[in-house]
C-alpha positions, 0 to 999 in steps of 0.5 A, a space after each residue: 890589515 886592521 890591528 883588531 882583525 890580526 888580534 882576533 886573526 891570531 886568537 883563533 887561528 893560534 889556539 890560544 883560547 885554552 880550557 883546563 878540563 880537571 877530572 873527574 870533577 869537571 871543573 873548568 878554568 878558561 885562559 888565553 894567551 894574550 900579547 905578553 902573558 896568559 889571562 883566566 877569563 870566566 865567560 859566563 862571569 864576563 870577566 877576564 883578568 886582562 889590562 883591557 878589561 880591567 882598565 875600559 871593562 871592555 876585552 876582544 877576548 871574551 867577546 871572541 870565545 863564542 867564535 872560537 867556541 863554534 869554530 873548535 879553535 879552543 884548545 883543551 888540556 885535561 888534568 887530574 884534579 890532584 893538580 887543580 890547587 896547584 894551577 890555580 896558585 900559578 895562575 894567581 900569582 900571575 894576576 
């Protein structure tokens, strides 16, 4: 089986495109965990904070979200926006 297909394989059937949903704001922050850790990726800034995209400007992972998007693969969590400063300060010092 071809190493693209199993990556694109796992990330869908995986759940491991994940939104955080914070309320009552409804702010958004997009991640997906990768083979070693977990990146933030903002598709509608076609960005995503892996070495793929960093290094060739190229990541499966965002051109992948709109299957995962149509196919309800993505797993959504919801957290208080109380919570919002502290996601963001663990999900920075991991970049």
């Amino acid at each position: 089986m071809d190493l693209q297909f199993k990556k694109i394989n796992s990330l869908l059937s995986e759940k491991r495109v994940k939104l955080h949903l914070f309320e009552p704001s409804n702010r958004k922050i997009w991640t997906v965990v990768g083979m070693d850790k977990e990146y933030w990726f903002d598709p509608d800034l076609d960005f995503c904070s892996c070495p793929g995209y960093y290094f060739n400007n190229e990541c499966y992972h965002l051109d992948f979200f709109p299957l995962a998007k149509s196919k309800n693969q993505v797993e959504v969590t919801t957290f208080s926006d109380d919570e919002y400063e502290s996601f963001i300060g663990g999900l920075l010092s991991e970049l």
